[in-house]
C-alpha positions as CSV (number, residue, x, y, z in Angstrom):
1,X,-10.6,6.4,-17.2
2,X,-12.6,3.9,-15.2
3,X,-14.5,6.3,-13.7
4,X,-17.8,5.9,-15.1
5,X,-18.0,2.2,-15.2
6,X,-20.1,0.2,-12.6
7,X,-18.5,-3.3,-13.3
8,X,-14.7,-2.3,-12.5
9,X,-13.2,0.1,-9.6
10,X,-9.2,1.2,-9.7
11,X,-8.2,2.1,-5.9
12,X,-5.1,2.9,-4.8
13,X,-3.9,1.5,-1.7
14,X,-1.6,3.9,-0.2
15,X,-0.7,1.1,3.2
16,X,3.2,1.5,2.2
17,X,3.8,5.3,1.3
18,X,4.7,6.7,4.8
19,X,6.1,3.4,6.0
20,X,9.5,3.2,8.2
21,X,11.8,0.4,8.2
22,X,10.7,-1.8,11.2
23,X,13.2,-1.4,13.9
24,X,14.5,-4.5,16.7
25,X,15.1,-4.1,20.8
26,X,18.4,-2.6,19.6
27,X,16.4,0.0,17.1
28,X,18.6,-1.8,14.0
29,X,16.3,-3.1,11.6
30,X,14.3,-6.1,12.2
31,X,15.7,-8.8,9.8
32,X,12.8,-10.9,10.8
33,X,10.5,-9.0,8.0
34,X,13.6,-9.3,5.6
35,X,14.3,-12.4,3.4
36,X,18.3,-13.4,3.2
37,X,18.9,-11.2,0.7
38,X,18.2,-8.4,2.8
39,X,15.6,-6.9,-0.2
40,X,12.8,-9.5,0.0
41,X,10.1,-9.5,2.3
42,X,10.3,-12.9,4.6
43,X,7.3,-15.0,5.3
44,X,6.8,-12.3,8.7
45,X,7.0,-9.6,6.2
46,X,4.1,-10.6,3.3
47,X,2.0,-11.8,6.2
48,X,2.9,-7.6,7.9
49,X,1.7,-6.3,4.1
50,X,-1.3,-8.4,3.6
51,X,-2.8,-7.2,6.6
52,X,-2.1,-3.9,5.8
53,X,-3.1,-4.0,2.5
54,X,-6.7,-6.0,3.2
55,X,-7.4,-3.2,5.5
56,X,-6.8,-0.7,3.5
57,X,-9.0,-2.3,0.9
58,X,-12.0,-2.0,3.5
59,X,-10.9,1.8,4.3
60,X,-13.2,4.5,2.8
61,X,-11.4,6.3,-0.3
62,X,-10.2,9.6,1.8
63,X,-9.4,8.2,5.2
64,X,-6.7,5.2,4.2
65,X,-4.2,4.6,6.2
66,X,-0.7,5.4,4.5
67,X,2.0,3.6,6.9
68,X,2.4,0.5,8.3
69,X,3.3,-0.2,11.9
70,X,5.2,-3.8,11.9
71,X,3.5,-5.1,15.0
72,X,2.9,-8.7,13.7
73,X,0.1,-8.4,16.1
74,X,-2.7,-10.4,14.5
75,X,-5.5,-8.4,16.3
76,X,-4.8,-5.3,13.8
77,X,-6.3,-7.4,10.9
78,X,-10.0,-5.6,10.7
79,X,-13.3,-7.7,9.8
80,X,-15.8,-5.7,7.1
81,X,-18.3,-3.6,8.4
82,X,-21.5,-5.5,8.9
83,X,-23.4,-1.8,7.6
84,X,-20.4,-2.0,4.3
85,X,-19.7,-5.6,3.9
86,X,-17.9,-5.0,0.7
87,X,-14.2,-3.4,-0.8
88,X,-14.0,0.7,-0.7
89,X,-14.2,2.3,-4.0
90,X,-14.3,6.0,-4.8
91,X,-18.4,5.3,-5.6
92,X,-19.3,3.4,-2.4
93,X,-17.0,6.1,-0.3
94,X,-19.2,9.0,-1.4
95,X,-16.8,10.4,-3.9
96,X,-19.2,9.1,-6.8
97,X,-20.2,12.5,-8.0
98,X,-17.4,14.1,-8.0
99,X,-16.1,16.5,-10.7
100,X,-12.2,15.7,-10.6
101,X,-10.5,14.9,-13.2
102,X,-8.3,12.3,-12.7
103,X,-6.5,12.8,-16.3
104,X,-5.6,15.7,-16.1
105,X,-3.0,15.2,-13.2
106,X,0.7,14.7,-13.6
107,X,3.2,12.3,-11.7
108,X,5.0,13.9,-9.4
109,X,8.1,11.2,-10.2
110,X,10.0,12.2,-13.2
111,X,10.0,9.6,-15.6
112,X,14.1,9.5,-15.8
113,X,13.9,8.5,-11.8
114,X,12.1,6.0,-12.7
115,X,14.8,4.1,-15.2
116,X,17.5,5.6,-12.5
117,X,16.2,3.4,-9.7
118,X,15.1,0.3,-11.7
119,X,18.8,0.6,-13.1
120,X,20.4,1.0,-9.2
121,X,18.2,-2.0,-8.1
122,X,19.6,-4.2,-10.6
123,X,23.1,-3.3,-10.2
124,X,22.6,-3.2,-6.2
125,X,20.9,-7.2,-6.7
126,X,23.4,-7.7,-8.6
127,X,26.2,-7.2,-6.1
């Protein structure tokens, strides 16, 4: 839909689709990314997906990263490319040109999984 327009990108950020639970020493997961309610990022886990995201802002369309490690090692955070000091979009990634149509594609989640989960969540919260 946005396609054509040179005053507003849509990216999607994929930092968070092949990501594992962080483990501890003990490979049990790391409650230090987890808030008390064991759902919840903690403070340790925004800071883990703001990185990830901000660098996957400044990834080229095509070659983002789609995991995130849990290092909380502060030297992973990248700096923008003094030759591409700005955001990657489809346009400024070389994809501007490009004949795919993007509404013609279908989600590969069923709707009904959808309600399922956001139904489980509430329940599981709830607990």
């Amino acid at each position: 839909r946005y396609e054509q327009r040179d005053d507003l990108a849509v990216v999607i950020q994929p930092f968070f689709r092949n990501t594992l639970l962080p483990l501890d020493s003990t490979s049990k997961p790391d409650m230090s990314f987890f808030a008390a309610d064991c759902f919840h990022f903690s403070v340790r886990g925004y800071a883990e997906m703001a990185m990830a995201l901000w660098n996957n802002m400044l990834e080229p369309v095509g070659e983002k990263q789609t995991y995130n490690n849990f290092t909380y090692d502060r030297s992973k955070l990248r700096c923008p490319n003094p030759e591409k000091p700005f955001l990657s979009t489809r346009r400024n990634s070389g994809f501007g040109n490009s004949d795919l149509n993007l509404e013609k594609t279908e989600s590969s989640v069923p709707y009904w999984a959808v309600i399922v989960t956001a139904v489980a969540g509430v329940l599981v919260g709830s607990l």
